[in-house]
C-alpha atoms as an extended CHARMM CRD file, in Angstrom:
* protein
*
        69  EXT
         1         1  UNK       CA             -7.1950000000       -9.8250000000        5.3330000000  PROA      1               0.0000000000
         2         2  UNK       CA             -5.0790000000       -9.1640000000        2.2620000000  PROA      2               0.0000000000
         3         3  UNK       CA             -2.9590000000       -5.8360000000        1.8610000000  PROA      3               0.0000000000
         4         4  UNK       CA             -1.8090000000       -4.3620000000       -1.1450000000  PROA      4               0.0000000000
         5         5  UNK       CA              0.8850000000       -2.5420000000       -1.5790000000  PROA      5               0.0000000000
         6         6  UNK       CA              2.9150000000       -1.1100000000       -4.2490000000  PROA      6               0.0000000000
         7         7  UNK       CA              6.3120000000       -2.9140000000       -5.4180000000  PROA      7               0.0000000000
         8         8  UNK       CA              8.5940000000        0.2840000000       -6.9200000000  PROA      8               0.0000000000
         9         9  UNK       CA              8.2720000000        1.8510000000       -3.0200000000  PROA      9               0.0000000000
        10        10  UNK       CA              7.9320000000       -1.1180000000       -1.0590000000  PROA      10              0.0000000000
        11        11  UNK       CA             10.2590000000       -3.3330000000       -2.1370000000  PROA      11              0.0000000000
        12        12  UNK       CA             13.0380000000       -1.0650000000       -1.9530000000  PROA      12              0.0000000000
        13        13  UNK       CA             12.4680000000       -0.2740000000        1.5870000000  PROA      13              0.0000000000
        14        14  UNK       CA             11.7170000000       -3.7930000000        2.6960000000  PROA      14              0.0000000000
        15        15  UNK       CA             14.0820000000       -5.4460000000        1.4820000000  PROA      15              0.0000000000
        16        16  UNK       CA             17.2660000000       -4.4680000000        3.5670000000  PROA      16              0.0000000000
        17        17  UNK       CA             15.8940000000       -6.5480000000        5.9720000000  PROA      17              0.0000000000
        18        18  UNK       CA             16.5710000000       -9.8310000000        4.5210000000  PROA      18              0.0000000000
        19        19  UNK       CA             20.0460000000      -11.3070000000        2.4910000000  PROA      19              0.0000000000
        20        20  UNK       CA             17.5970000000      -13.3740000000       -0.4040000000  PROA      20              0.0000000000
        21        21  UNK       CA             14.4390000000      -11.9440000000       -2.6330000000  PROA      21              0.0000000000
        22        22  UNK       CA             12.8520000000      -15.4080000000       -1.4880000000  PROA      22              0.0000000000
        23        23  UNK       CA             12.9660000000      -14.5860000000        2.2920000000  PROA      23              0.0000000000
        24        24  UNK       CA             11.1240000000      -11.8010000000        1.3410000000  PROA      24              0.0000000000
        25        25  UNK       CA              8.4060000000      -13.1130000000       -0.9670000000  PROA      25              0.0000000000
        26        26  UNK       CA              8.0840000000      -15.5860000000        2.0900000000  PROA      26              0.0000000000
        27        27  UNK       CA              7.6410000000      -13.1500000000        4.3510000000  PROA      27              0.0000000000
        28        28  UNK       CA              4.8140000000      -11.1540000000        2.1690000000  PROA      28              0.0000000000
        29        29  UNK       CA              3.2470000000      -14.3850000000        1.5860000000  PROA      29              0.0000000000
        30        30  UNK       CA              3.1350000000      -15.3430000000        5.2210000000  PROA      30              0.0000000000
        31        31  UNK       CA              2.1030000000      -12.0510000000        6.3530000000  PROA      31              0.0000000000
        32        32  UNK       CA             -1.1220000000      -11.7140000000        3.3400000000  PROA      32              0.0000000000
        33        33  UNK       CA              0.6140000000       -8.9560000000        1.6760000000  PROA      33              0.0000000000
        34        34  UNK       CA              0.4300000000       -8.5110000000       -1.9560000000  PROA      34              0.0000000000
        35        35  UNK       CA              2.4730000000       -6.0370000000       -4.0500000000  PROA      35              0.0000000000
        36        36  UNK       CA              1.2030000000       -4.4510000000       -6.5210000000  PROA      36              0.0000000000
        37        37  UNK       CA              2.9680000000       -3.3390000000       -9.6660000000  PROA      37              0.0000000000
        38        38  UNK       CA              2.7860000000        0.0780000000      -10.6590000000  PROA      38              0.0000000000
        39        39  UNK       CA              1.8260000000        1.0330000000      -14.3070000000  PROA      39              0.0000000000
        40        40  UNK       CA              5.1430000000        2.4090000000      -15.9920000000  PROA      40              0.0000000000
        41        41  UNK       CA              3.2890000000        5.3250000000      -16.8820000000  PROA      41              0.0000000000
        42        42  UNK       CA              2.3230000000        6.3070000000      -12.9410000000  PROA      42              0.0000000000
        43        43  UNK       CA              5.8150000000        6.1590000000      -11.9520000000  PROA      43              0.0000000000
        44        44  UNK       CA              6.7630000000        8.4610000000      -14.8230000000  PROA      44              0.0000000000
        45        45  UNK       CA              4.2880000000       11.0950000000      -13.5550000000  PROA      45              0.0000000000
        46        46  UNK       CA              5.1010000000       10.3830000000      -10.1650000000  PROA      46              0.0000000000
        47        47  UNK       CA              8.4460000000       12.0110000000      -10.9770000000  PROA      47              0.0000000000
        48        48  UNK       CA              7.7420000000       14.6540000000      -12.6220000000  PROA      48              0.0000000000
        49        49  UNK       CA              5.1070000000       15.8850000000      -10.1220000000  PROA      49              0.0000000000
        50        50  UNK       CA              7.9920000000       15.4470000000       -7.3780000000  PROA      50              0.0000000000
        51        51  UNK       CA             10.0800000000       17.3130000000       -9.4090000000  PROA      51              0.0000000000
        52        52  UNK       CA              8.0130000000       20.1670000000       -9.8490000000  PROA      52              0.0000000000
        53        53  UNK       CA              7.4640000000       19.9110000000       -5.7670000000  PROA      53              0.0000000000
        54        54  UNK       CA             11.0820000000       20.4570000000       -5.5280000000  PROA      54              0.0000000000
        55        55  UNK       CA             11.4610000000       23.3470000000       -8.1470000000  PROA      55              0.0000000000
        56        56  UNK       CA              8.9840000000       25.2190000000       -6.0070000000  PROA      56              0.0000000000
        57        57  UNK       CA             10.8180000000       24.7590000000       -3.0580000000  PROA      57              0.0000000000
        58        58  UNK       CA              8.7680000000       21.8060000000       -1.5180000000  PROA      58              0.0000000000
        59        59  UNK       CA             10.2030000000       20.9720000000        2.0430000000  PROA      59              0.0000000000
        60        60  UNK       CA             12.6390000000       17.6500000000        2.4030000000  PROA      60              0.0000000000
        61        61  UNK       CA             10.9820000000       16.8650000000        5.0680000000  PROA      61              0.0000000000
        62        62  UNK       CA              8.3700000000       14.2430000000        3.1520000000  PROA      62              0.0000000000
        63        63  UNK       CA              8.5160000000       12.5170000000        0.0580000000  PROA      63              0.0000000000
        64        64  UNK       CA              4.9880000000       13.3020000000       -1.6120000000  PROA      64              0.0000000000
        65        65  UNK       CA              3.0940000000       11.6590000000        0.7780000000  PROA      65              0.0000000000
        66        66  UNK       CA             -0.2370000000       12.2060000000       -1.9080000000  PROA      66              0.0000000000
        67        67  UNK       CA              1.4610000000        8.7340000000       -3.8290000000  PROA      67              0.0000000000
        68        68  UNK       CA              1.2030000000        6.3640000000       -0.8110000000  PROA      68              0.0000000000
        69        69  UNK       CA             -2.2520000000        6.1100000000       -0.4060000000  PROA      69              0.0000000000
């Protein structure tokens, strides 16, 4: 089974687990998960929707959850 998952979240988070980018690409490759890029475009409006969230006093308590899936 392959996973897909996308790079501008994941990689971030993932990656203070391991000193070299290579340990990690070995670890995704061992484990069958491929990341994703996200189009330029999505991130843009991925920020501006989260930004609006906070404006209207969205709680701290999640990071738009909506993008992850």
């Amino acid at each position: 089974m392959t996973v897909a998952v996308t790079a501008a979240i994941f990689n971030t988070e993932i990656s203070i687990g391991f000193d070299k980018i290579a340990e990690v690409e070995a670890a995704l490759s061992e484990l069958g998960i491929k990341v994703l890029e996200m189009p330029r475009g999505a991130l843009f409006l991925t920020g501006k929707v989260f930004l609006q969230y906070k404006r209207n006093k969205g709680t701290k308590n999640y990071c738009c959850l909506i993008f992850y899936y």
